[in-house]
BAFI-3210 file (N, C-alpha, C; in Angstrom, 3 decimals, decimal comma, padded with zeros to 6 digits):
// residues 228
n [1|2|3|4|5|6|7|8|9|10|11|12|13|14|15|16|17|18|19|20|21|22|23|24|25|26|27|28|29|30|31|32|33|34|35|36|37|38|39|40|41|42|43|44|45|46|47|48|49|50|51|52|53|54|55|56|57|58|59|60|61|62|63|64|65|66|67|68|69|70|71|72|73|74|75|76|77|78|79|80|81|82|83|84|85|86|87|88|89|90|91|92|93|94|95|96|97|98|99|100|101|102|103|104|105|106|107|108|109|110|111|112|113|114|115|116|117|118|119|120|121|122|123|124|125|126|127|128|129|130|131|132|133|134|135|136|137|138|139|140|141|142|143|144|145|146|147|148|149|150|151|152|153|154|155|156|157|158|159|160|161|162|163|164|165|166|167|168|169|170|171|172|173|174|175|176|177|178|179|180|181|182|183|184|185|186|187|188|189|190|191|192|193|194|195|196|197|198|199|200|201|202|203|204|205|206|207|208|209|210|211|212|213|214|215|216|217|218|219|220|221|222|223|224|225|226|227|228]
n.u [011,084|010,709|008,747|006,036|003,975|001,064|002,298|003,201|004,420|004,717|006,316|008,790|007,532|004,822|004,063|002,754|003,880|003,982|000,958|-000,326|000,813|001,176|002,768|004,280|007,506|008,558|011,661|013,821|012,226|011,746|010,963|009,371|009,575|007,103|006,321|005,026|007,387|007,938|005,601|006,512|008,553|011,277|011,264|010,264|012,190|014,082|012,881|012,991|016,008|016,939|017,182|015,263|012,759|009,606|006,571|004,329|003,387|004,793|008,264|009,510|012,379|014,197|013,036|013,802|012,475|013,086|012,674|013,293|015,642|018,579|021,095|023,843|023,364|023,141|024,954|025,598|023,601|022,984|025,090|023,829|022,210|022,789|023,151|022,351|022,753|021,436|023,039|025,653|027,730|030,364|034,209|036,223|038,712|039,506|040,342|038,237|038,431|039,321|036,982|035,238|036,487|036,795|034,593|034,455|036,798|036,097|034,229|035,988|037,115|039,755|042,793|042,997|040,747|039,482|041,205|040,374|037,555|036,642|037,566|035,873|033,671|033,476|034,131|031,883|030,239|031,127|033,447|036,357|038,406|038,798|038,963|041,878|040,828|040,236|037,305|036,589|037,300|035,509|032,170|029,082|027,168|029,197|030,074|027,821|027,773|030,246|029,270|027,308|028,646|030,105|027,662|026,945|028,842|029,563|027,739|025,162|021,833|019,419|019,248|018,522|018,274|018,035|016,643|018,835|018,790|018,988|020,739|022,017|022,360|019,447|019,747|022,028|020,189|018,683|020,682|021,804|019,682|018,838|021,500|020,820|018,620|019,371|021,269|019,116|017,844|019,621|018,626|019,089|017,235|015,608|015,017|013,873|013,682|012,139|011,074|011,079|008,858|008,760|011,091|009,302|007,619|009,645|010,748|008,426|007,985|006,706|005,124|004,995|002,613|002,961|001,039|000,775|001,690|000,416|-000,011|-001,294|-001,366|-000,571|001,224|001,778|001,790|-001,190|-000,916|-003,162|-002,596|-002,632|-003,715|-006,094]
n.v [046,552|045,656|046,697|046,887|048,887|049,015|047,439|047,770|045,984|046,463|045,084|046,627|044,900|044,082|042,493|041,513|041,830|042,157|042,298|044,733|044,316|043,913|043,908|043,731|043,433|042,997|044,070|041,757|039,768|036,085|035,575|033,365|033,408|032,121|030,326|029,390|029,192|031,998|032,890|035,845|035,950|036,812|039,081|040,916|040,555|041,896|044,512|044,884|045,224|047,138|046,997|046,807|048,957|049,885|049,806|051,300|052,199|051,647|050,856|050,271|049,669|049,420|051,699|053,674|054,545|052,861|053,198|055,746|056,052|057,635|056,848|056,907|056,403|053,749|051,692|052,004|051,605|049,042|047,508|047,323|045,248|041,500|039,315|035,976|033,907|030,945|030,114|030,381|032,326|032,325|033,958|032,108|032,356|032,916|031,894|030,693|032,302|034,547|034,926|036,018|038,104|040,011|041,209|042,791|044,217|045,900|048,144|049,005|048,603|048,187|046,298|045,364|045,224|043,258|041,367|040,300|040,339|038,563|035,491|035,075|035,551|033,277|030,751|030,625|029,556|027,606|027,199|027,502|025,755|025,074|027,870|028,209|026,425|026,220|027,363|025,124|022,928|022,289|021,459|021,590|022,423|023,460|025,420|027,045|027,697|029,790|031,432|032,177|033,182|035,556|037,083|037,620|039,079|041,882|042,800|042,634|044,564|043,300|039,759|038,541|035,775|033,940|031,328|029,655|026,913|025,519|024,563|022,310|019,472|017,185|017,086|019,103|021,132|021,502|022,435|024,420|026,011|025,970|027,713|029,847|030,166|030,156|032,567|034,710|034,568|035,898|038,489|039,560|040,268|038,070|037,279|034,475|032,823|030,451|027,051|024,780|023,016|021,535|022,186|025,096|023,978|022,407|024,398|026,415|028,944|032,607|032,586|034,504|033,793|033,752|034,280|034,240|037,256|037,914|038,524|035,705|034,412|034,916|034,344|031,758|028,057|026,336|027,608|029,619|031,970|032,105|033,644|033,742]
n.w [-103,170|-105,926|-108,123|-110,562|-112,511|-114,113|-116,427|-119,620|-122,925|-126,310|-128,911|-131,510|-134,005|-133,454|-131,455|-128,812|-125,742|-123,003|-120,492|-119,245|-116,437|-113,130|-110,090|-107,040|-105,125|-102,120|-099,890|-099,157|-099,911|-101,834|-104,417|-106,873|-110,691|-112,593|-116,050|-119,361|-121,943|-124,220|-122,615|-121,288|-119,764|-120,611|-121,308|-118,957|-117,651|-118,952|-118,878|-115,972|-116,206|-117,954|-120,714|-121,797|-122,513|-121,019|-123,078|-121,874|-118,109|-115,681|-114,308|-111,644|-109,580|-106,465|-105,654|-107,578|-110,889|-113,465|-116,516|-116,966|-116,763|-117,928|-120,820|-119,477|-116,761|-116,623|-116,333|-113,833|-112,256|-113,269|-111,998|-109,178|-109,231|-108,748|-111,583|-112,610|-114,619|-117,050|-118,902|-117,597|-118,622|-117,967|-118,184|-120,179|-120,040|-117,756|-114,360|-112,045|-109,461|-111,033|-112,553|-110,999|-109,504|-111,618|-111,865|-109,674|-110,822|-113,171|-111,924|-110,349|-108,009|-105,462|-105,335|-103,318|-101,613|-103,325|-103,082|-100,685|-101,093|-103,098|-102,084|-100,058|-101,089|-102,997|-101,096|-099,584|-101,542|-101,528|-102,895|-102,665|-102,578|-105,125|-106,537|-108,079|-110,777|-113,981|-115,671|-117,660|-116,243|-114,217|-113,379|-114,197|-112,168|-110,678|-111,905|-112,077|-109,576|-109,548|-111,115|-109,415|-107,162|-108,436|-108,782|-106,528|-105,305|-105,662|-103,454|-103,478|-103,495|-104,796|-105,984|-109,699|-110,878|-113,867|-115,181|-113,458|-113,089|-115,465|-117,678|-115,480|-113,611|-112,142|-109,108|-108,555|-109,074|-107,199|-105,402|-106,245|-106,143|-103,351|-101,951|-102,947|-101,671|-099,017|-099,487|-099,657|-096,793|-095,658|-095,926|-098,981|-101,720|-103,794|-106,754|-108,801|-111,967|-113,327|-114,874|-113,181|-111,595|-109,390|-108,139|-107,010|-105,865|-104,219|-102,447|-101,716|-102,143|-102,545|-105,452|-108,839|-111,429|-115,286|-118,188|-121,368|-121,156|-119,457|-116,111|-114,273|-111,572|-108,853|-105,826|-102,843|-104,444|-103,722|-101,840|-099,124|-099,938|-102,816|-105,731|-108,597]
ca.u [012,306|010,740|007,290|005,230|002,463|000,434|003,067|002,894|005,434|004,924|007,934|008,241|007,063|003,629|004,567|002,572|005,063|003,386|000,271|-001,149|001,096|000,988|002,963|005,390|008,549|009,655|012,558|013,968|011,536|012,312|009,878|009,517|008,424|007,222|005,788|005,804|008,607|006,541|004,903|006,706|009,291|012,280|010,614|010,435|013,745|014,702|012,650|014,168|017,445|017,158|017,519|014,336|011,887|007,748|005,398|003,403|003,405|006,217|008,853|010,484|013,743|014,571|012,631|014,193|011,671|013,977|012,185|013,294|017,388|019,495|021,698|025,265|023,019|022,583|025,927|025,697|022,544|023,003|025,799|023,258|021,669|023,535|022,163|022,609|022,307|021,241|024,282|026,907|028,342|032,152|034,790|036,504|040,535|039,822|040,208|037,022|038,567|039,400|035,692|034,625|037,433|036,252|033,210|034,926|037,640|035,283|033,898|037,261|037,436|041,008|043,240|043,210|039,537|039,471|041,440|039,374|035,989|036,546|037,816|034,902|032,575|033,978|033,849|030,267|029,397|031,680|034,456|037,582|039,526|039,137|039,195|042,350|040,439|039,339|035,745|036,405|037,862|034,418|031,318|027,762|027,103|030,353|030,478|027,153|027,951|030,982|028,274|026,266|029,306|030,094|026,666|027,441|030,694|029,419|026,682|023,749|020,681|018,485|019,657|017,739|018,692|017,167|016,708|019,916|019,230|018,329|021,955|022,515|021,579|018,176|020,378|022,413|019,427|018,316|021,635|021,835|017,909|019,132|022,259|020,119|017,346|020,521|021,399|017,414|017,827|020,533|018,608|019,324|015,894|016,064|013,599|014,313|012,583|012,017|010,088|011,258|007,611|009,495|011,109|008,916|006,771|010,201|010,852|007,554|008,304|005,470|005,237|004,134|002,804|003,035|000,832|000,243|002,191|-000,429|-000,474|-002,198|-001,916|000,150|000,956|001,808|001,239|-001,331|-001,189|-003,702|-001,918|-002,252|-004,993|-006,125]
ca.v [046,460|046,082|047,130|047,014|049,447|048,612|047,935|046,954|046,117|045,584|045,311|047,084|044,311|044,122|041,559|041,535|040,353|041,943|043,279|045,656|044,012|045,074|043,499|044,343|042,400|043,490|043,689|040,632|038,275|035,673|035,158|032,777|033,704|030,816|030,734|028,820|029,600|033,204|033,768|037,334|035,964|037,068|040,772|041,106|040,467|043,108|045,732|045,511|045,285|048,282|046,179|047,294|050,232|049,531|050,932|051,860|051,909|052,528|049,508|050,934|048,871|050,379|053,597|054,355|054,257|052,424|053,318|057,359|056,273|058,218|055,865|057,061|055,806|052,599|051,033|051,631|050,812|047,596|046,696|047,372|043,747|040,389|038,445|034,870|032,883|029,698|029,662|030,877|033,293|032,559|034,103|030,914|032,096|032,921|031,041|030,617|033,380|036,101|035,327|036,449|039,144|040,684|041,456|044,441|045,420|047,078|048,779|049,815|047,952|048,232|045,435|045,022|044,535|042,108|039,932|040,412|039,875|037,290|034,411|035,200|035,004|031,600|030,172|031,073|028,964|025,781|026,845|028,540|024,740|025,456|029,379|028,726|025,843|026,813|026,959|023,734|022,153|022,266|020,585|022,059|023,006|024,446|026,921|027,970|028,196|030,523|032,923|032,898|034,060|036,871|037,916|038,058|039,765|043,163|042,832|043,645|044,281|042,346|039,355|037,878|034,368|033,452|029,756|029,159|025,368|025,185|023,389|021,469|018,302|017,859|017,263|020,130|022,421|021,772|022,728|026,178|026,875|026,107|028,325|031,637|030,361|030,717|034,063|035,273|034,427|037,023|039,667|040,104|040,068|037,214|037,047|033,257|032,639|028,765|026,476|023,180|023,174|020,545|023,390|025,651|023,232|022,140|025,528|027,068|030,808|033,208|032,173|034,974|033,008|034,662|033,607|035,264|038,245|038,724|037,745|035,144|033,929|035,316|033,606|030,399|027,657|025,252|027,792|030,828|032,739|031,630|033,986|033,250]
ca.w [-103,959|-107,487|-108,430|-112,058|-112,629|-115,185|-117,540|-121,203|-123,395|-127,682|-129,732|-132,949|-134,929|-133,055|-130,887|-128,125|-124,740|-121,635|-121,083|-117,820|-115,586|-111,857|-108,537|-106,241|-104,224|-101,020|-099,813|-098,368|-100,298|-102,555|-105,353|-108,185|-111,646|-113,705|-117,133|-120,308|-123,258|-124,803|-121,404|-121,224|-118,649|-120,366|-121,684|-117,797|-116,966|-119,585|-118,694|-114,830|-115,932|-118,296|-121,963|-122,864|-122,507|-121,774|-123,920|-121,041|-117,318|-114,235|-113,790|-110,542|-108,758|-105,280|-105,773|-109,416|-112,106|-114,626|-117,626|-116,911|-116,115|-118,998|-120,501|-118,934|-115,539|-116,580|-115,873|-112,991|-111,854|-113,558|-110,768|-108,026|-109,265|-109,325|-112,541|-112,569|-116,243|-117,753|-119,434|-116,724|-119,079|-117,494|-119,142|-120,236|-120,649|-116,945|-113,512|-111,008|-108,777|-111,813|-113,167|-109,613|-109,072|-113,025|-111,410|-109,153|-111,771|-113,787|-111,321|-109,851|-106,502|-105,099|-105,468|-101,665|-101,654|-103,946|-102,373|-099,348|-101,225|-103,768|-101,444|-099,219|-101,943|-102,991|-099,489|-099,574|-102,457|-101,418|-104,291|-102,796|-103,034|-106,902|-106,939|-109,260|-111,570|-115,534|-116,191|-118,387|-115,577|-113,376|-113,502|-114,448|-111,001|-109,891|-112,651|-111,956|-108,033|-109,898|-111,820|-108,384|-106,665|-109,457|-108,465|-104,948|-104,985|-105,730|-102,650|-104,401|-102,730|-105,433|-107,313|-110,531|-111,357|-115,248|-115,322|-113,063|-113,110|-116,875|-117,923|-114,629|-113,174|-110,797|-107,863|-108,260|-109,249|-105,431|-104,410|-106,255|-105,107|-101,135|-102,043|-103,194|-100,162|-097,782|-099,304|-098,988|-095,577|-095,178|-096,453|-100,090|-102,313|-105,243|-108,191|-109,830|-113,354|-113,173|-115,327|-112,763|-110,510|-108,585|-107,036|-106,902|-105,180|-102,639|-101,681|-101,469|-102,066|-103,268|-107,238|-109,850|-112,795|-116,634|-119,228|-122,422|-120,932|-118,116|-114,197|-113,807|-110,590|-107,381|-104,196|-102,740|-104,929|-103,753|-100,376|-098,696|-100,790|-104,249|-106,371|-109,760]
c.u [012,019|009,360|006,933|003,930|002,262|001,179|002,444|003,526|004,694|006,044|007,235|007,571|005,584|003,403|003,969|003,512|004,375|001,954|-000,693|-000,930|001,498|001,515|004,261|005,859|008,787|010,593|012,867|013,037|012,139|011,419|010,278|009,004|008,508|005,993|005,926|006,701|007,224|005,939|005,047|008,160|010,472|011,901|010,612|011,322|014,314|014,100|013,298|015,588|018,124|017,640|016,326|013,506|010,315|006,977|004,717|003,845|004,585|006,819|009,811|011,267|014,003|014,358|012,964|013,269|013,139|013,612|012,975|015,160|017,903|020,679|023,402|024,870|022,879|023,568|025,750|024,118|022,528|024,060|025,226|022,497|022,465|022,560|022,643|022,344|022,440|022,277|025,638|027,668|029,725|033,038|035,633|038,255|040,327|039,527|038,747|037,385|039,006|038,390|035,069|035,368|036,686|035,331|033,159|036,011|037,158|034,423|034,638|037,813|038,810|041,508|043,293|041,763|039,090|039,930|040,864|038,068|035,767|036,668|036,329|033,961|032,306|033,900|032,339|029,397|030,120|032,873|035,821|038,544|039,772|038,609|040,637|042,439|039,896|038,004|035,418|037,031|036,721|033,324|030,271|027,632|027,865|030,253|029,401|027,088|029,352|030,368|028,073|027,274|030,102|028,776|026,680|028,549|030,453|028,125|025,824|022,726|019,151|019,499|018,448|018,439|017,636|017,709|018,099|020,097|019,062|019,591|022,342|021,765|020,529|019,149|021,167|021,870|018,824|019,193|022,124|020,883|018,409|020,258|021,325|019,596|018,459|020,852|020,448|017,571|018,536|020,094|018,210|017,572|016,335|014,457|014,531|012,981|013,412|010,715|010,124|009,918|008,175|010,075|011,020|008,171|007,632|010,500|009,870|007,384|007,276|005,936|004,021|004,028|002,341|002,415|000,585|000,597|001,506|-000,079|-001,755|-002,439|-000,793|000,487|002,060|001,285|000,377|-001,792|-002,046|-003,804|-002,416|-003,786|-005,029|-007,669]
c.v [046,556|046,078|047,634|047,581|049,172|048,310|047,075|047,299|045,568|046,051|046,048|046,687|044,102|043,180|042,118|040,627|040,667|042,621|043,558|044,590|044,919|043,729|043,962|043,134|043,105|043,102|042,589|039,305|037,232|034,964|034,464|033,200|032,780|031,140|029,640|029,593|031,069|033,446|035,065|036,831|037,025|038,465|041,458|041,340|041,987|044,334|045,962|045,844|046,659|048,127|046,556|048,256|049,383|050,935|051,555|051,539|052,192|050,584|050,410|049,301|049,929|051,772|054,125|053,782|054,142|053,240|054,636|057,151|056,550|056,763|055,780|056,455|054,681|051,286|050,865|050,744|049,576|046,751|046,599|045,604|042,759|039,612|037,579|034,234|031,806|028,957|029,934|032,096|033,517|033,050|032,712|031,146|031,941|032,215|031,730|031,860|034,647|036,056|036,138|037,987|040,692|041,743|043,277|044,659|046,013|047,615|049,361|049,710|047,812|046,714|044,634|044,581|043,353|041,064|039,780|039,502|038,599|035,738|033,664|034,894|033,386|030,833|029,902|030,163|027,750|026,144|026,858|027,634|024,819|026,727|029,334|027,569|026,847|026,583|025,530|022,265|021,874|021,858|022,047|023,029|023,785|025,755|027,566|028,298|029,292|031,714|033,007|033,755|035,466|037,386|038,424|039,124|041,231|043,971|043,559|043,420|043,495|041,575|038,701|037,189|033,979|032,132|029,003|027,316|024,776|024,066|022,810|020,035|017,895|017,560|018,474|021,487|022,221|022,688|024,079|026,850|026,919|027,369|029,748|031,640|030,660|032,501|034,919|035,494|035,838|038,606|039,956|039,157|039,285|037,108|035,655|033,263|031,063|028,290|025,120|023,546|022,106|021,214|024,642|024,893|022,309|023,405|026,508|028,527|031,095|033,434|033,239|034,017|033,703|033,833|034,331|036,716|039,324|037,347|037,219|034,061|034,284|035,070|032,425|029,196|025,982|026,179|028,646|031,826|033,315|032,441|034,050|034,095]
c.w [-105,456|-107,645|-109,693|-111,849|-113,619|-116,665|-118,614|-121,840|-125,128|-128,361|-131,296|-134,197|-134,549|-132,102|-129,335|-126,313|-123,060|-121,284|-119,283|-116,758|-114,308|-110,610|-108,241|-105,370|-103,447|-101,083|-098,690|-099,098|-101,530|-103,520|-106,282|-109,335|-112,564|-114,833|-118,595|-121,424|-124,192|-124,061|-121,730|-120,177|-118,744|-120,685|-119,901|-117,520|-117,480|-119,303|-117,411|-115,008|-117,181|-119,937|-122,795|-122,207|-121,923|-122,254|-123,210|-119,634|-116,616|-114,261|-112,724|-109,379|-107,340|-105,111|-106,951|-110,519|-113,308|-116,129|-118,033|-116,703|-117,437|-119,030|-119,925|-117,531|-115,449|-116,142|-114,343|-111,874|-112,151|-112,380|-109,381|-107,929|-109,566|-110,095|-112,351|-113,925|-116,171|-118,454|-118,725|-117,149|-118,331|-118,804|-119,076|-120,234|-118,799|-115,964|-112,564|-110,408|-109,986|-112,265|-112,008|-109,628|-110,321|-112,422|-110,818|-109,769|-112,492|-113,017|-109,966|-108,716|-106,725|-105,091|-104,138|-100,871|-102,310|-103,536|-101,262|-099,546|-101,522|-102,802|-100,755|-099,938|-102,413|-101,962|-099,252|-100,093|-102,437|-102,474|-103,573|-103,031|-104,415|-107,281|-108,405|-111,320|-112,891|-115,192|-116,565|-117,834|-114,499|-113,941|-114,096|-113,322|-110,524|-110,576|-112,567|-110,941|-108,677|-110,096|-110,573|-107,197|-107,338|-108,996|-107,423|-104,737|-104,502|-104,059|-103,128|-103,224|-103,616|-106,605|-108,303|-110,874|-112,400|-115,150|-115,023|-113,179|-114,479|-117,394|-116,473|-114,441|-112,304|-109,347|-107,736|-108,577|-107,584|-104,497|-104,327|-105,412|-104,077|-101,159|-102,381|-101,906|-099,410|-098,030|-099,027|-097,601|-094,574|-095,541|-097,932|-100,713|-103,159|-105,836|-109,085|-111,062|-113,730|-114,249|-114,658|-111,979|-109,633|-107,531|-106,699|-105,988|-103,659|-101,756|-101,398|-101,434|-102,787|-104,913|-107,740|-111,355|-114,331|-117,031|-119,867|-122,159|-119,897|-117,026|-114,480|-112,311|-109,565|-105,930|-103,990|-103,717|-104,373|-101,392|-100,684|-100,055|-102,276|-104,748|-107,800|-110,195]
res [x|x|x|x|x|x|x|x|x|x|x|x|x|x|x|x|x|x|x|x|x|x|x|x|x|x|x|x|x|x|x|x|x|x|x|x|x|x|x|x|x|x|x|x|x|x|x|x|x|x|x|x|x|x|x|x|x|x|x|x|x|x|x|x|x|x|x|x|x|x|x|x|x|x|x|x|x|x|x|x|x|x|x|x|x|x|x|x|x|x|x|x|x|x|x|x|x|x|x|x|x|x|x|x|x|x|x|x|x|x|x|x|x|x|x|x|x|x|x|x|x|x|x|x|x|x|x|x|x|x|x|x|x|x|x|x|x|x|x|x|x|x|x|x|x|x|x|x|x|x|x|x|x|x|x|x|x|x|x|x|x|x|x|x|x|x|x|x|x|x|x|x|x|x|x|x|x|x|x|x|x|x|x|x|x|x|x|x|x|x|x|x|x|x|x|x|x|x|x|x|x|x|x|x|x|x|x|x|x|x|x|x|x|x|x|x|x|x|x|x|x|x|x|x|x|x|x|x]
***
């Protein structure tokens, strides 16, 4: 599903962020990538999601070398992945079910689908009793079980979740993690970028770890796996 050849990324200022990185996700897996703050985590994120360029090397998503997508291709390719944020990024005039619904009106889903999808999506994530609650009417958690069903909506076949539990509480960062692990389950590939090792260490999924903008260690952590 997403595979780094040797990439390497420096910004124009000289800014070293990744350097002769190399692994690959199948599909169906559900990897962690942890790192400290300047690892490279978020330079990652941006090169899959088509925000930034690398200086060197192949970043390929489902067979498409990103690096090479013109940018009239990039819209859309960008709806093939559900992102998840740290900050939820809800629109705030709108209710739980039109932040969800948003999702397929710009990308032109019929009004008759929508009401089909959205509910379903909401259901999914425990919301649909407050599908027609504000943003500022929901907790920490809910509104980011809101984003994770905006990610869902569109059925992506890879989502990336950036530090989904970063503003919540540790009980309801368990409850998002089990909520992606349930969607994993079904299939869909997830890449989380975590700095909790708490759960990275309850859910045990194969952890790439960034330092200094290189792999340094790949696997299980603590399992078989784990190489350094």
């Amino acid at each position: 599903m997403v595979e780094l050849i040797n990439v390497c990324k420096t910004y124009d200022n000289q800014t070293v962020a990744l350097t002769d990185v190399n692994f690959h996700v199948e599909k169906g897996e559900f990897v962690f990538i942890v790192g400290s703050s300047g690892a490279g985590k978020s330079t990652l994120l941006k090169l899959i999601m088509k925000e930034e360029n690398p200086t060197s090397g192949h970043v390929i998503v489902d067979g498409v070398d990103v690096g090479k997508l013109k940018r009239g291709v990039v819209p859309y390719y960008r709806r093939s992945i559900g992102m998840v944020f740290q900050d939820f990024r809800l629109i705030p005039n709108m209710t739980a079910y039109d932040n969800v619904a948003f999702a397929l009106r710009v990308t032109g889903v019929s009004g008759k689908e929508i009401k089909r999808r959205v509910p379903y999506v909401l259901d999914l994530v425990g919301l649909l009793p407050k599908a027609k609650k504000m943003p500022d009417q929901l907790s920490g958690g809910e509104q980011q079980r809101v984003a994770l069903a905006r990610a869902l909506v569109n059925n992506p076949s890879l989502i990336i979740a950036d530090e989904p539990t970063g503003n919540i509480d540790p009980a309801m960062s368990f409850e998002i993690v089990d909520l992606l692990n349930e969607i994993n389950k079904c299939g869909t590939t997830v890449m989380m970028v975590t700095h909790e090792h708490n759960l990275v260490a309850k859910f045990r999924h194969r952890t790439i770890v960034i330092d200094g903008g290189a792999v340094v260690a790949d696997g299980r952590i603590g399992g078989k796996r784990a190489r350094q």
